[in-house]
C-alpha positions in Angstrom: -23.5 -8.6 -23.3 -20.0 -10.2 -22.4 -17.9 -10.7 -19.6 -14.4 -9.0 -18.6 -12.4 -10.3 -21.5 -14.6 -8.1 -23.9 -14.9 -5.2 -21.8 -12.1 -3.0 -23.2 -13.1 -4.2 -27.1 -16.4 -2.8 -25.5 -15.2 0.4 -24.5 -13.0 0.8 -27.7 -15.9 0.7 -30.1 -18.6 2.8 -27.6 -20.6 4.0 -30.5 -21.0 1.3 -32.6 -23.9 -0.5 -30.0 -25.2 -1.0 -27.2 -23.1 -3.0 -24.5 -23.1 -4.1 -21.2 -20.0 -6.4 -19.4 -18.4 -7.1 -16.5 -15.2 -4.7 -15.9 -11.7 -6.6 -15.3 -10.7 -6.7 -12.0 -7.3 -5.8 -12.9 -8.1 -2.1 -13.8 -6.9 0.0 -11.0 -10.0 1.9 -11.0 -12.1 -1.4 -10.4 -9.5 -2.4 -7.6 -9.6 1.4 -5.9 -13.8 1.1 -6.0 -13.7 -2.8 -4.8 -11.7 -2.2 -1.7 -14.1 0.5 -0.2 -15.7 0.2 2.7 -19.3 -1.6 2.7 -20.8 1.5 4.3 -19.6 3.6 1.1 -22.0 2.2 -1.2 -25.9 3.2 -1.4 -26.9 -0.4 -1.6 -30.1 -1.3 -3.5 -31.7 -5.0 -2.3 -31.9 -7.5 -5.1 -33.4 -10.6 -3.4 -31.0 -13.9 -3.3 -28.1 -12.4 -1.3 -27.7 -9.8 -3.8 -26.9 -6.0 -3.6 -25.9 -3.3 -6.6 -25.1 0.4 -6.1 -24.1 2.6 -9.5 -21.8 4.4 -9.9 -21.2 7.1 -12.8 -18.1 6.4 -14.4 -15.6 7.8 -17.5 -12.8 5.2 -17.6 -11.3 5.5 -21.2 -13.0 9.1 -21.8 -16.1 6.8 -22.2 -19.1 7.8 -19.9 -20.5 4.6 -18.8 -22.5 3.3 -15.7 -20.7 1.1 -13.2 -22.6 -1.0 -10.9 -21.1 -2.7 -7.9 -22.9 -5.8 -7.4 -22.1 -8.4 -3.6 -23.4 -11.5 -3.5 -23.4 -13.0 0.1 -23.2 -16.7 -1.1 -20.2 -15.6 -3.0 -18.6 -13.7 -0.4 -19.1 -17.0 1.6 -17.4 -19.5 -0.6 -14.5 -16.5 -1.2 -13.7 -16.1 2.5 -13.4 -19.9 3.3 -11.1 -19.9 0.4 -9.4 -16.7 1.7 -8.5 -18.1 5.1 -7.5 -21.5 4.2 -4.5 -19.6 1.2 -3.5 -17.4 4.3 -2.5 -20.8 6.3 -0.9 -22.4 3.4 0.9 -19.5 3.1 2.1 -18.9 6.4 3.2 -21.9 6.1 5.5 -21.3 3.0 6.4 -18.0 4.4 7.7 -19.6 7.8 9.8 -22.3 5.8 11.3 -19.0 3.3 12.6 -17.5 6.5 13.9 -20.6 8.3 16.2 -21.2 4.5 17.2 -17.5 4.6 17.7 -17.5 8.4 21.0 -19.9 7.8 22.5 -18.0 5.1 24.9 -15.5 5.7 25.2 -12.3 3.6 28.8 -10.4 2.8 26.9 -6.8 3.4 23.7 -5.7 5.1 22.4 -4.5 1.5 22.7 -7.5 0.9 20.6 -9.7 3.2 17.9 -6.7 3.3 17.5 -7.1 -0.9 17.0 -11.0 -0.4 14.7 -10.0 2.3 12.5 -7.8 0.1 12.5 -10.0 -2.8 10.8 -12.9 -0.8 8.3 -9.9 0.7 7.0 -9.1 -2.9 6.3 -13.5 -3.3 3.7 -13.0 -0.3 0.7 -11.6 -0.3 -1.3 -11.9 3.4 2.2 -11.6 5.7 5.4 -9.6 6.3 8.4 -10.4 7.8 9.9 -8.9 10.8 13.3 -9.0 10.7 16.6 -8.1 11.7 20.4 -8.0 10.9 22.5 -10.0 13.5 26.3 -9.5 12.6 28.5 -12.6 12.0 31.8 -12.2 13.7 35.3 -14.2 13.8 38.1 -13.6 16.1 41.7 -13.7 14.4 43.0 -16.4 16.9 42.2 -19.8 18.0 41.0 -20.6 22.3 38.8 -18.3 24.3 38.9 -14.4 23.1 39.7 -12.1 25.7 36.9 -10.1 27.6 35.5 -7.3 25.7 37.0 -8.4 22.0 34.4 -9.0 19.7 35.8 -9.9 16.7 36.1 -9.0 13.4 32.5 -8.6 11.2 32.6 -11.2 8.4 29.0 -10.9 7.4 25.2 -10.7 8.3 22.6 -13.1 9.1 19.0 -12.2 9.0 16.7 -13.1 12.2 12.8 -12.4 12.6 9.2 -13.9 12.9 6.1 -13.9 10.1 3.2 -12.2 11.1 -0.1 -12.0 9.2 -0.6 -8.3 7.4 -3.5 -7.5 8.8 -3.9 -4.3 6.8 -3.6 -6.7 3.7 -5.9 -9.2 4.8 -8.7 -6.5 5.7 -8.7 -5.4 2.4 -8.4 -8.2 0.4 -11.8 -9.3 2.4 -13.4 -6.7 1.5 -13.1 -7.5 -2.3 -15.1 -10.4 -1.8 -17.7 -11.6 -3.1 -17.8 -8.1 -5.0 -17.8 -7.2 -9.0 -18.6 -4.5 -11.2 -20.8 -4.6 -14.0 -20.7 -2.0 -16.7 -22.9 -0.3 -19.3 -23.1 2.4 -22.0 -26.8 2.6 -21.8 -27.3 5.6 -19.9 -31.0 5.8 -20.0 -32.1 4.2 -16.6 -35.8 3.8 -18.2 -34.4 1.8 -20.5 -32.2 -0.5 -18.2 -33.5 -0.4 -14.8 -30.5 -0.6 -12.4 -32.2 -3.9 -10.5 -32.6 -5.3 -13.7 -28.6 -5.0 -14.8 -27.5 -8.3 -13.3 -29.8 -10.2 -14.5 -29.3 -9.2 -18.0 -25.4 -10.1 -17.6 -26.7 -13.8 -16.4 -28.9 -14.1 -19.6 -25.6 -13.9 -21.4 -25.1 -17.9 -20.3 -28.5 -18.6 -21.7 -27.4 -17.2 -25.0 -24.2 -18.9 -25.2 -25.4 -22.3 -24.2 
């Protein structure tokens, strides 16, 4: 029994023993399964604000089972931690846009490439902006009517707004994590017994 960090080693070395871990967060399958919706799970009742569904998996060519486990008092603590990053980083995100807001770009590609950049640094908002053109008339006093000027560069203008789409499914992850096994044989390891054969890892370890 090990957690994530041995999962792969795990998965590697499939028929040397018996294993069961929890499965890294950062494989894209995990992430894919995590984000579902709670009604696409057959939830089993564990007692203690605890759920698992399995799932029959072959990540690595290695057939395996997955079990999604949620635990309410996690998804509790998670959520409270959730909401209080998305503030903090509204907050960020509203200073980034007032810097960018006084720069001025040469060319449009320009000011939409710094715009982008500073999109990928946020995770929970977008900005909604727009170009507004810089322009300089060629002589000094009041321009005539209807002369605009010449374009000497771009400014960017726009609000943040939360990504809802982003936030939904980031809730949805939590509180959630998978826990993996070789041993196929449900007689042998009962599904509801699963997570609490990962906890007795802690026991063994202390």
């Amino acid at each position: 029994v090990g957690d994530s960090a041995m999962y792969n080693s795990f998965v590697n070395n499939d028929e040397d023993f018996i294993w069961l871990s929890r499965v890294p967060e950062s494989i894209n399958e995990a992430k894919v399964l995590l984000q579902k919706e709670d009604k696409s799970f057959a939830w089993q009742d564990l007692g203690n604000g605890y759920r698992i569904c399995p799932i029959d998996s072959r990540y690595k060519d290695v057939k395996q089972r997955w079990c999604v486990v949620s635990s309410e008092q996690a998804y509790t603590r998670e959520i409270i931690t959730l909401e209080k990053n998305i503030i903090k980083e509204n907050e960020r995100a509203n200073q980034v846009l007032k810097n960018i807001s006084r720069q001025q770009f040469a060319c449009k590609k320009d000011a939409v490439e710094a715009l982008n950049m500073l999109t990928k640094k946020i995770k929970y908002h977008k900005f909604v902006a727009h170009l507004v053109e810089v322009r300089k008339h060629p002589k000094n006093g009041r321009p005539k009517k209807g002369v605009l000027g010449s374009v000497i560069g771009y400014k960017l203008q726009g609000v943040v707004e939360e990504d809802t789409i982003k936030i939904a499914i980031a809730k949805l992850t939590k509180g959630r994590f998978i826990l993996a096994t070789n041993q196929l044989d449900i007689k042998l390891l009962h599904t509801e017994t699963i997570l609490s054969e990962y906890k007795e890892q802690y026991k063994t370890e202390s």
